[in-house]
Biopython code that builds the backbone (N, CA, C, O; Angstrom):
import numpy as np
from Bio.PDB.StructureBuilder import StructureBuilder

atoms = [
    (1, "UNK", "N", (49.644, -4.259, 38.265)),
    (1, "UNK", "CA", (48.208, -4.342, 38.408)),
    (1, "UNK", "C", (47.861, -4.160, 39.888)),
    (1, "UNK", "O", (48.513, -4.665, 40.801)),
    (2, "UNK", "N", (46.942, -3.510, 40.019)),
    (2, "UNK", "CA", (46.584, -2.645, 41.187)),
    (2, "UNK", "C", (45.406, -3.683, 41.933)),
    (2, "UNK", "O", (44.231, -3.371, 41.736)),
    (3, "UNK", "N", (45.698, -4.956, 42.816)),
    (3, "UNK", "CA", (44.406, -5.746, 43.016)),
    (3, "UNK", "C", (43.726, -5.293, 44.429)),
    (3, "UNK", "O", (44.306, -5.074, 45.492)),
    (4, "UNK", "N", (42.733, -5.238, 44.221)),
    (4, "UNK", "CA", (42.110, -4.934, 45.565)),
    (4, "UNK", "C", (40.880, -5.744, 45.884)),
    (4, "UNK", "O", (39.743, -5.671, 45.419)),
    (5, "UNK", "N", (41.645, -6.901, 47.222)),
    (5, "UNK", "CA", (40.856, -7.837, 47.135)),
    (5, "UNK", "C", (39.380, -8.037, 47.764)),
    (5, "UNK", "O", (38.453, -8.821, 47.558)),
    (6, "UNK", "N", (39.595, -7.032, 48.562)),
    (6, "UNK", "CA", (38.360, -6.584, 49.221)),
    (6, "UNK", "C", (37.236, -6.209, 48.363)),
    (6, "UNK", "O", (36.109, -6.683, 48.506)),
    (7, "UNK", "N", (37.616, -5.192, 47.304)),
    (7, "UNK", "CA", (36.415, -4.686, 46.220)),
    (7, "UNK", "C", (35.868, -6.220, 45.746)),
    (7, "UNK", "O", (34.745, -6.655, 46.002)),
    (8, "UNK", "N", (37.196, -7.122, 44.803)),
    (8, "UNK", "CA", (37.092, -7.891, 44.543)),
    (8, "UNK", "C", (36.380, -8.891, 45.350)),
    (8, "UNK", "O", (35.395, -9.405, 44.820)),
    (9, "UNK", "N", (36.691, -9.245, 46.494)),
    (9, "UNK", "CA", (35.604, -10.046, 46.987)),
    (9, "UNK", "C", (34.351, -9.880, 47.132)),
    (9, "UNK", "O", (33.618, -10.841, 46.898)),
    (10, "UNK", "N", (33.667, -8.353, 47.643)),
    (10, "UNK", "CA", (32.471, -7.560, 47.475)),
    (10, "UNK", "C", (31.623, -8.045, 46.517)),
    (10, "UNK", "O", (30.486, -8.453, 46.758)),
    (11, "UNK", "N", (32.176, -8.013, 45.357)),
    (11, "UNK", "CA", (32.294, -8.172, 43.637)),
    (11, "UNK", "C", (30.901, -9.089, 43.333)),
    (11, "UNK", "O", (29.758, -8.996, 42.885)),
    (12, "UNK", "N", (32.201, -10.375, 44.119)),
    (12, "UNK", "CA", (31.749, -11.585, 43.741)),
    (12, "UNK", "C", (30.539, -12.132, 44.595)),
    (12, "UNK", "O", (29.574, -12.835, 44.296)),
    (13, "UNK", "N", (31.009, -11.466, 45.926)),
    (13, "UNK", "CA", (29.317, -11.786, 47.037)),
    (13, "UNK", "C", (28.323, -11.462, 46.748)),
    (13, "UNK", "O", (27.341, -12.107, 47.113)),
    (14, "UNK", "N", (28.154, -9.795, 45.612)),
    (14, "UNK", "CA", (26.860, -9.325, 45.431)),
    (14, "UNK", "C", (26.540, -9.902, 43.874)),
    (14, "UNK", "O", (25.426, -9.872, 43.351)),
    (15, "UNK", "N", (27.748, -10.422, 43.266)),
    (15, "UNK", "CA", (27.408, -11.351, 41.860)),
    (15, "UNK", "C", (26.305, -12.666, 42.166)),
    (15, "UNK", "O", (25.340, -12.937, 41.452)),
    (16, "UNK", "N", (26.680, -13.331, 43.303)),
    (16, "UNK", "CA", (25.788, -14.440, 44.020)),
    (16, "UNK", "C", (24.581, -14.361, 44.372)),
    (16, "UNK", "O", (23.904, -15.388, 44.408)),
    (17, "UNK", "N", (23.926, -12.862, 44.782)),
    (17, "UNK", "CA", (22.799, -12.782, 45.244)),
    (17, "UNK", "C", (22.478, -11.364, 45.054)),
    (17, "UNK", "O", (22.394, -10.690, 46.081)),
    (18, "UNK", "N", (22.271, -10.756, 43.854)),
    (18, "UNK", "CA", (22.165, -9.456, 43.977)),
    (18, "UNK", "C", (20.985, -8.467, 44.128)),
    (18, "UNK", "O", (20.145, -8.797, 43.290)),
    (19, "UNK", "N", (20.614, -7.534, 44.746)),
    (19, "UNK", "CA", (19.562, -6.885, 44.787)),
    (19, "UNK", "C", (19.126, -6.749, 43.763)),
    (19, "UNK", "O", (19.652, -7.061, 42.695)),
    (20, "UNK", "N", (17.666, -6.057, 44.013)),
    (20, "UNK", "CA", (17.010, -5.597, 41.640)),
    (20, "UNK", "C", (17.873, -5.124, 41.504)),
    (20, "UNK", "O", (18.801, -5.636, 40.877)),
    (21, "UNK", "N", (17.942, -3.490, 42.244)),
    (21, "UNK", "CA", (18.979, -2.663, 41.620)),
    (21, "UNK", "C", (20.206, -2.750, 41.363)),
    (21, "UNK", "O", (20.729, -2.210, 40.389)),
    (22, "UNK", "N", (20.729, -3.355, 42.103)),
    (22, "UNK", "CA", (22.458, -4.269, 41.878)),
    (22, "UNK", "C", (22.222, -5.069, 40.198)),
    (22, "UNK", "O", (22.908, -4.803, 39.212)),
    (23, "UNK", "N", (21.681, -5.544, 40.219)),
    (23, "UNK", "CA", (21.001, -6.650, 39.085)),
    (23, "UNK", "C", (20.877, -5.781, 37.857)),
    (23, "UNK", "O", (21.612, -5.802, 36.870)),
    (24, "UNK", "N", (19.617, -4.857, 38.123)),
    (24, "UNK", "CA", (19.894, -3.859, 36.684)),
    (24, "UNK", "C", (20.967, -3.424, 36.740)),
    (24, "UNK", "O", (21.680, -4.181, 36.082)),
    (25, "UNK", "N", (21.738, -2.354, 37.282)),
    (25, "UNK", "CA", (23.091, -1.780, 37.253)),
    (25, "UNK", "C", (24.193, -2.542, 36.510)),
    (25, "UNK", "O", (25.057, -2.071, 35.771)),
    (26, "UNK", "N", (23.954, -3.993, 36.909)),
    (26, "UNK", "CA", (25.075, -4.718, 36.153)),
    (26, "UNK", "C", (24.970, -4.912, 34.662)),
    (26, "UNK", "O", (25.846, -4.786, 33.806)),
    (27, "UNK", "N", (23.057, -5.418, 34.480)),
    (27, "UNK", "CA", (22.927, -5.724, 33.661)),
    (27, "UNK", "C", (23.651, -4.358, 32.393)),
    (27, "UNK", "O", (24.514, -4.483, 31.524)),
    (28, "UNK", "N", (22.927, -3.288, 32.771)),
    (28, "UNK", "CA", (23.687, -1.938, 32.115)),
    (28, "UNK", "C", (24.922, -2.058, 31.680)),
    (28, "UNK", "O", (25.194, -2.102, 30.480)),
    (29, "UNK", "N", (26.076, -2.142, 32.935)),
    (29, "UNK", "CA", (27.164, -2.543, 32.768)),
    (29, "UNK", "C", (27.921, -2.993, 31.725)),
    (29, "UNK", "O", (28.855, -2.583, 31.036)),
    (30, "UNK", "N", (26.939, -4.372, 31.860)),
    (30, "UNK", "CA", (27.079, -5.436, 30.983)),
    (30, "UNK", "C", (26.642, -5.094, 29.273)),
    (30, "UNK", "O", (27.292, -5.719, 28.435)),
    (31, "UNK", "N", (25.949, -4.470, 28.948)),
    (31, "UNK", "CA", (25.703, -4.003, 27.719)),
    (31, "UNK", "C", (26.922, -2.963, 27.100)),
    (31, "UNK", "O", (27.241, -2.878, 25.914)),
    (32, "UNK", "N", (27.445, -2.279, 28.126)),
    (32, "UNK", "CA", (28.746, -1.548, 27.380)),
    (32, "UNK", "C", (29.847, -2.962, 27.038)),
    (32, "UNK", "O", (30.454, -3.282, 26.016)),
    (33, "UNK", "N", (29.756, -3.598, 28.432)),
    (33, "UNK", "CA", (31.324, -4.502, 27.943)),
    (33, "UNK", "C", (31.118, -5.389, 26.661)),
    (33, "UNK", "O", (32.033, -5.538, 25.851)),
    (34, "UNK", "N", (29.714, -6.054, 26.483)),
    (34, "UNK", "CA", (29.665, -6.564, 25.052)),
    (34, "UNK", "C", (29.923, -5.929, 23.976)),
    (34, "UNK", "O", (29.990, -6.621, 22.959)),
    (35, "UNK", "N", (30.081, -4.879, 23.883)),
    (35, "UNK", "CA", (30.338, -4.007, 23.369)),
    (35, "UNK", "C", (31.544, -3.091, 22.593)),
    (35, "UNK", "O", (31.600, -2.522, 21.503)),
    (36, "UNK", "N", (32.730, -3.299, 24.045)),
    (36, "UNK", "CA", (33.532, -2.800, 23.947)),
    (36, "UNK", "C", (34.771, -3.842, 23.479)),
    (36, "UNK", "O", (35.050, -5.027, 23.667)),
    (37, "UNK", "N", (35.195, -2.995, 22.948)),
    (37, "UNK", "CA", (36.807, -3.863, 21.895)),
    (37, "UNK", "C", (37.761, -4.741, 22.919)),
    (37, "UNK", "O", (38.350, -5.758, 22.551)),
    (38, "UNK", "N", (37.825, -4.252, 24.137)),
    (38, "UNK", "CA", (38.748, -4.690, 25.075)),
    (38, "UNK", "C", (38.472, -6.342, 25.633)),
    (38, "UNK", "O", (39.363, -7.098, 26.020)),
    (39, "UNK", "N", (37.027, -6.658, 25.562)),
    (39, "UNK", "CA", (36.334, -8.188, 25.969)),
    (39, "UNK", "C", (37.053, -8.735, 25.223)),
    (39, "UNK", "O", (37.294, -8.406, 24.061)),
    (40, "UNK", "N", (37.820, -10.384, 26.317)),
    (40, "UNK", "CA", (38.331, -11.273, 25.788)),
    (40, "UNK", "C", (37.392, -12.250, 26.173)),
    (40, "UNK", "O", (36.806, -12.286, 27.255)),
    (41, "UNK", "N", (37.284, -12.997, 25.289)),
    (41, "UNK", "CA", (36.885, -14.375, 25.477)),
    (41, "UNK", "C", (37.554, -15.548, 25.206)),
    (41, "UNK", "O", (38.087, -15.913, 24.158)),
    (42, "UNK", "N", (37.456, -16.148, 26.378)),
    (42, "UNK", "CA", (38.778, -17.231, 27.268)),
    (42, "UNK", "C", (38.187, -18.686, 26.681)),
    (42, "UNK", "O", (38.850, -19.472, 26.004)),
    (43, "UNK", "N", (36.940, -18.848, 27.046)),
    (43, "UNK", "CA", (36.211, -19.799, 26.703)),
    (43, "UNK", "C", (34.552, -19.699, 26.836)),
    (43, "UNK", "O", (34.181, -19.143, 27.869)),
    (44, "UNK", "N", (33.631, -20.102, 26.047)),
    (44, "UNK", "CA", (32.632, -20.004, 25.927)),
    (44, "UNK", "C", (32.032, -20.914, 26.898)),
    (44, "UNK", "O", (30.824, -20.728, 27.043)),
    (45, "UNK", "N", (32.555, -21.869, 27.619)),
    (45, "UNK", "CA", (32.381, -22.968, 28.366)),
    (45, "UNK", "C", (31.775, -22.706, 30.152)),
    (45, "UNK", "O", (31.122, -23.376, 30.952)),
    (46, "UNK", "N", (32.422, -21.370, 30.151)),
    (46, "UNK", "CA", (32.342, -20.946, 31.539)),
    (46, "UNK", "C", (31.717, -19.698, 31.546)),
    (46, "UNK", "O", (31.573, -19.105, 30.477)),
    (47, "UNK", "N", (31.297, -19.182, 32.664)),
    (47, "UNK", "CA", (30.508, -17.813, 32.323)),
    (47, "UNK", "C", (31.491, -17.012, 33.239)),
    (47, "UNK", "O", (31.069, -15.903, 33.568)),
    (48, "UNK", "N", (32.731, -17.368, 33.716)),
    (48, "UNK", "CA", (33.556, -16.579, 34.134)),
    (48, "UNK", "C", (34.769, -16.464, 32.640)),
    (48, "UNK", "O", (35.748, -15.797, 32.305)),
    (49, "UNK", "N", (34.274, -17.116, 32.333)),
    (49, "UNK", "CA", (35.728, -17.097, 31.017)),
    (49, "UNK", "C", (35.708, -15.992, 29.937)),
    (49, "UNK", "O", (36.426, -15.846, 28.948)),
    (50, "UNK", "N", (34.692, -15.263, 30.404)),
    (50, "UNK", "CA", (35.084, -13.665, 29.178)),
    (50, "UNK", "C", (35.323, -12.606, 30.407)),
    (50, "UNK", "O", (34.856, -12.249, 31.488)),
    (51, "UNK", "N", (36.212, -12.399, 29.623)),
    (51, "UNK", "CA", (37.457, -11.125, 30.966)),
    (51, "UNK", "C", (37.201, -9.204, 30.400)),
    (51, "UNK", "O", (36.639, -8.826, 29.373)),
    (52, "UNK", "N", (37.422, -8.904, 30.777)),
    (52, "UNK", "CA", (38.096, -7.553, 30.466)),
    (52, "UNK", "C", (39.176, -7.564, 30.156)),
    (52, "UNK", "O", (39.885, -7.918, 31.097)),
    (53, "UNK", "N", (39.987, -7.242, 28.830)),
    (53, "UNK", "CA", (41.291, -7.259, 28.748)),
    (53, "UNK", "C", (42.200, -6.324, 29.001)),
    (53, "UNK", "O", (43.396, -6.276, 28.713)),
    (54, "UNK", "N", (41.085, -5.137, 29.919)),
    (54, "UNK", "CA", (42.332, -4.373, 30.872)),
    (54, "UNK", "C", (42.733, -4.274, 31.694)),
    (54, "UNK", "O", (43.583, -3.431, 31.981)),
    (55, "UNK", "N", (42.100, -5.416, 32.667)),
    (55, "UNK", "CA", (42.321, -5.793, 34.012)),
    (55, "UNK", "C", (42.647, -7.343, 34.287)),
    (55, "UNK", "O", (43.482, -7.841, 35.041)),
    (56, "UNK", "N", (41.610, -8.004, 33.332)),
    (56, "UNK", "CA", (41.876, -9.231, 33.569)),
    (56, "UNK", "C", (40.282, -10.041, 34.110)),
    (56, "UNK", "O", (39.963, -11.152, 33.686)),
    (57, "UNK", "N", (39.586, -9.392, 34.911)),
    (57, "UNK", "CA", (38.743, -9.413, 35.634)),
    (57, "UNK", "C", (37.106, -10.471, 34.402)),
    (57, "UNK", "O", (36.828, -10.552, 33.206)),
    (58, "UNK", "N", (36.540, -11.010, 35.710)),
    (58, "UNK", "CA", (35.875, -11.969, 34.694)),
    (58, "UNK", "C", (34.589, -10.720, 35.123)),
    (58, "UNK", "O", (34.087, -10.319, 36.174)),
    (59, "UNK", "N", (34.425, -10.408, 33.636)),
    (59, "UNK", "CA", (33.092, -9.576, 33.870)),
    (59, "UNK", "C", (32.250, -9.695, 34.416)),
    (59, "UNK", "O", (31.732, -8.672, 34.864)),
    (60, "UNK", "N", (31.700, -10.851, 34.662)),
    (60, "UNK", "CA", (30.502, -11.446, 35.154)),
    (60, "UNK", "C", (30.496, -11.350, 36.288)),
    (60, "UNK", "O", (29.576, -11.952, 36.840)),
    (61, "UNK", "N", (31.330, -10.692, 37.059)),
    (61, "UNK", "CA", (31.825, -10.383, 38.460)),
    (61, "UNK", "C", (32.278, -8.733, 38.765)),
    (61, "UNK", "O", (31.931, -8.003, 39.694)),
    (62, "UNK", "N", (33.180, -8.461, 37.615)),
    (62, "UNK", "CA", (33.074, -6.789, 37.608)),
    (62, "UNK", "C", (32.341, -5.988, 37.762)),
    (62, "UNK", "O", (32.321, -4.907, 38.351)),
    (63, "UNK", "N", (31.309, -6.894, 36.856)),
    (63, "UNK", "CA", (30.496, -5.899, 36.550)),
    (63, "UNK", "C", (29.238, -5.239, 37.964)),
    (63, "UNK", "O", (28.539, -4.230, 38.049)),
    (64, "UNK", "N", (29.422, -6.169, 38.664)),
    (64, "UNK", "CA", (29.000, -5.928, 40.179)),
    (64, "UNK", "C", (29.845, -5.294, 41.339)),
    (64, "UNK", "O", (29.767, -5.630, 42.520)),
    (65, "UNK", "N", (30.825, -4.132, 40.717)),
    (65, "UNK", "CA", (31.481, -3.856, 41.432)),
    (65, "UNK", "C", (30.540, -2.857, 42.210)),
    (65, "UNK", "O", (29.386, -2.609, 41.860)),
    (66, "UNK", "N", (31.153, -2.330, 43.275)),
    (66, "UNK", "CA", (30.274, -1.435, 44.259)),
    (66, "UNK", "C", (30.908, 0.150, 43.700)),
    (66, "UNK", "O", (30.281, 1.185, 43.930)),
    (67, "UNK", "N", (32.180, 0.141, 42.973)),
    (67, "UNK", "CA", (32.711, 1.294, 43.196)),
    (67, "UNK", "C", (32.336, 2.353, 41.837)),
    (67, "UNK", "O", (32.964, 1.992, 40.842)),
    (68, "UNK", "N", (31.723, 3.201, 41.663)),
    (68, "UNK", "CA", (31.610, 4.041, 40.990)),
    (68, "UNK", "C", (32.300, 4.464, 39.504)),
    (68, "UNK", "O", (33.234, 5.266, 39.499)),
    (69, "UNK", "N", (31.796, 3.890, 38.256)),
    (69, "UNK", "CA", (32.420, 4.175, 37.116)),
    (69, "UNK", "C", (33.934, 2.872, 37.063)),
    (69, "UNK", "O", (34.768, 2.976, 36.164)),
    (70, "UNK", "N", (34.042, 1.802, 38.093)),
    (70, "UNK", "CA", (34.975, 1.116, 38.163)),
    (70, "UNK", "C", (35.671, 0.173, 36.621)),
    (70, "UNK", "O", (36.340, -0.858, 36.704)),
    (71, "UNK", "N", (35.416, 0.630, 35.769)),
    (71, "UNK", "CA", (35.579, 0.155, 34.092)),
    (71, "UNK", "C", (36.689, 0.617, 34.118)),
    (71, "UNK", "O", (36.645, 1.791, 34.485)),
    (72, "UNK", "N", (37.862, 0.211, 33.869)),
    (72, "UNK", "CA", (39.645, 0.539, 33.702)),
    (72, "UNK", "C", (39.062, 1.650, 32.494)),
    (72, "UNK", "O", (39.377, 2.792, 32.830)),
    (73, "UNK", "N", (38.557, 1.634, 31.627)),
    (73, "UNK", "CA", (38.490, 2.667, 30.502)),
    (73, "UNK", "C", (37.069, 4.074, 30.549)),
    (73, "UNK", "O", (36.570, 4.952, 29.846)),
    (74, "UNK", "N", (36.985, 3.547, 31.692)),
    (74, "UNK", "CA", (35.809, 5.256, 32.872)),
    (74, "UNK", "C", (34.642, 5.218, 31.081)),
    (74, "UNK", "O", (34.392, 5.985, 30.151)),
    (75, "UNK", "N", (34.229, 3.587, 31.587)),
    (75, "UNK", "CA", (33.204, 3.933, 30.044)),
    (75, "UNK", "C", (31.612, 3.504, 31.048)),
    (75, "UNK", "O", (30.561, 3.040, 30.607)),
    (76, "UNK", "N", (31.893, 3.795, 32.190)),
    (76, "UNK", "CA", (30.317, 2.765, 32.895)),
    (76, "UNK", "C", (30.068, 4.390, 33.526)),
    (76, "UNK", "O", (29.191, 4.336, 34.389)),
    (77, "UNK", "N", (30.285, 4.971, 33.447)),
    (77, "UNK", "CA", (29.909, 6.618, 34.427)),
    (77, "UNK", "C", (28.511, 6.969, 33.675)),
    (77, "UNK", "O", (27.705, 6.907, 34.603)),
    (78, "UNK", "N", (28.095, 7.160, 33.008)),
    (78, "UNK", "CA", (26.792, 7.317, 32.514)),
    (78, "UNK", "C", (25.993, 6.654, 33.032)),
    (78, "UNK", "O", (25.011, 7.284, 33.426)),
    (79, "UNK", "N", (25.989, 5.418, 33.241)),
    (79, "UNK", "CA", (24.893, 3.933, 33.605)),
    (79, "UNK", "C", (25.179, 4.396, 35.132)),
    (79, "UNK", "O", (24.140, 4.826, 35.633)),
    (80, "UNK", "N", (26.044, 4.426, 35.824)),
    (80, "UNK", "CA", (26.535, 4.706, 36.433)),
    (80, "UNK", "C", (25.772, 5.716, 37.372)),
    (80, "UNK", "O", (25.304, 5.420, 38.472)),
    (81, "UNK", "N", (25.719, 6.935, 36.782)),
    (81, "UNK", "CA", (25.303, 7.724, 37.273)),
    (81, "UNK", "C", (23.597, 7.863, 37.345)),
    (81, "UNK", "O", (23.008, 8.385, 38.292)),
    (82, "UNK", "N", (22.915, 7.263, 36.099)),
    (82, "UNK", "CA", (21.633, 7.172, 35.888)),
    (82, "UNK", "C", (20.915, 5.924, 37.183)),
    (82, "UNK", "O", (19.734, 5.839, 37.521)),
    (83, "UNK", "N", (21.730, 5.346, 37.529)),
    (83, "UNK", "CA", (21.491, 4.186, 38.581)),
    (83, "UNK", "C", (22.491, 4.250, 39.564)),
    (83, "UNK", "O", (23.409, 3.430, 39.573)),
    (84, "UNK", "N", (22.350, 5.587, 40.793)),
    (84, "UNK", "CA", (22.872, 5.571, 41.482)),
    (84, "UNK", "C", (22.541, 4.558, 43.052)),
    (84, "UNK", "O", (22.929, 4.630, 44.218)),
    (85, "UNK", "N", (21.740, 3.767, 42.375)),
    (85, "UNK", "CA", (21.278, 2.940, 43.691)),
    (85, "UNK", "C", (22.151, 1.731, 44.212)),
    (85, "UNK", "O", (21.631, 0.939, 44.999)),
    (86, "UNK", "N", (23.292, 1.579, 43.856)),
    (86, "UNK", "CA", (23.891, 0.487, 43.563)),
    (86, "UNK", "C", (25.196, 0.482, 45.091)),
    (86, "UNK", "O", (26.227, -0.188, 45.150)),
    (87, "UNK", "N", (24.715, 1.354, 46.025)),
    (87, "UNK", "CA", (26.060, 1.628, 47.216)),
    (87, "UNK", "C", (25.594, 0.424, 47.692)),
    (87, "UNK", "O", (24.566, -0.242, 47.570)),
    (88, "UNK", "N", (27.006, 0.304, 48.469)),
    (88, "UNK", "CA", (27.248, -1.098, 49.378)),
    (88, "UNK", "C", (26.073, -1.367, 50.486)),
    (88, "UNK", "O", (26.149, -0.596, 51.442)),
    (89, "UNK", "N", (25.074, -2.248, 50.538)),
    (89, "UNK", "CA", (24.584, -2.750, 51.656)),
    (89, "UNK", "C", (25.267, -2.710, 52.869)),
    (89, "UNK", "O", (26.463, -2.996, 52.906)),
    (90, "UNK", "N", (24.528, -2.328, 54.058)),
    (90, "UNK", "CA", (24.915, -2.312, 55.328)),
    (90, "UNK", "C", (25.033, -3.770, 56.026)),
    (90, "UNK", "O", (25.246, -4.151, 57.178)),
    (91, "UNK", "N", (24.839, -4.281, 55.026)),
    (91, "UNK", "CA", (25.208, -6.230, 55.488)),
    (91, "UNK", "C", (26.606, -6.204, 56.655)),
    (91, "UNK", "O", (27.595, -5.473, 56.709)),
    (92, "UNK", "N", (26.271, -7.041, 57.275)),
    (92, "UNK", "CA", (27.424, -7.492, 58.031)),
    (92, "UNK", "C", (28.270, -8.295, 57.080)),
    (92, "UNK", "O", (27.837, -8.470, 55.941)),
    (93, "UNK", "N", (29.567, -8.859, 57.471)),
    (93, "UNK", "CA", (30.628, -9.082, 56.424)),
    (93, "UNK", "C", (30.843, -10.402, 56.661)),
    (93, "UNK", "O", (31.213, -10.649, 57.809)),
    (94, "UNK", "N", (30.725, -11.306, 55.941)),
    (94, "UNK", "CA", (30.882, -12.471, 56.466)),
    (94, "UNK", "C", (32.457, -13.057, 57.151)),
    (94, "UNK", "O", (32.538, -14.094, 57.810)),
    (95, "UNK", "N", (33.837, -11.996, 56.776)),
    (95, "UNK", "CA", (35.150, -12.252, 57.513)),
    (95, "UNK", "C", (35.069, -11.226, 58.421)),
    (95, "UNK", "O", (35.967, -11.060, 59.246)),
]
sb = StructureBuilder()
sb.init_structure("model")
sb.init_model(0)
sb.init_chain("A")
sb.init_seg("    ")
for serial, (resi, resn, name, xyz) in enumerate(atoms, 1):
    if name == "N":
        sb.init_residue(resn, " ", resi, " ")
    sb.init_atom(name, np.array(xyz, "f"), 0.0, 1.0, " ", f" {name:<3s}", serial, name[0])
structure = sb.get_structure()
């Protein structure tokens, strides 16, 4: 498994406070992974506890990735592309 903690941290900073457009984009996102056969659900208890079961990754955090079509199964490129507003803020980095 290929981790990249940097995306991954990105992930989770713009999961915390996200722009509209970050916000819709995910929400999009988020309508394929309910969707798709691969969602595990770990526990209903936590809102990190339903994963992707091809990465591992708690959706609720993926799904705010910055990187383009980033779905292990290249199923977010449509949403994707229809909401290209979603590039990385010029924010300073908090490390």
């Amino acid at each position: 498994m290929d981790l990249n903690f940097k995306k991954i941290y990105n992930a989770w900073i713009i999961a915390y406070k996200p722009t509209p457009e970050q916000k819709l984009l995910a929400e999009k996102r988020n309508e394929i992974c309910d969707e798709c056969p691969s969602k595990k659900v770990l526990t209903n208890k936590l809102k990190i506890g339903v994963v992707c079961g091809e990465c591992g990754c708690p959706i609720t955090k993926k799904i705010f990735s910055i990187d383009f079509n980033d779905c292990p199964l290249k199923k977010w490129e449509k949403v994707d592309t229809m909401y290209q507003t979603f590039k990385a803020k010029n924010d300073k980095s908090l490390l």
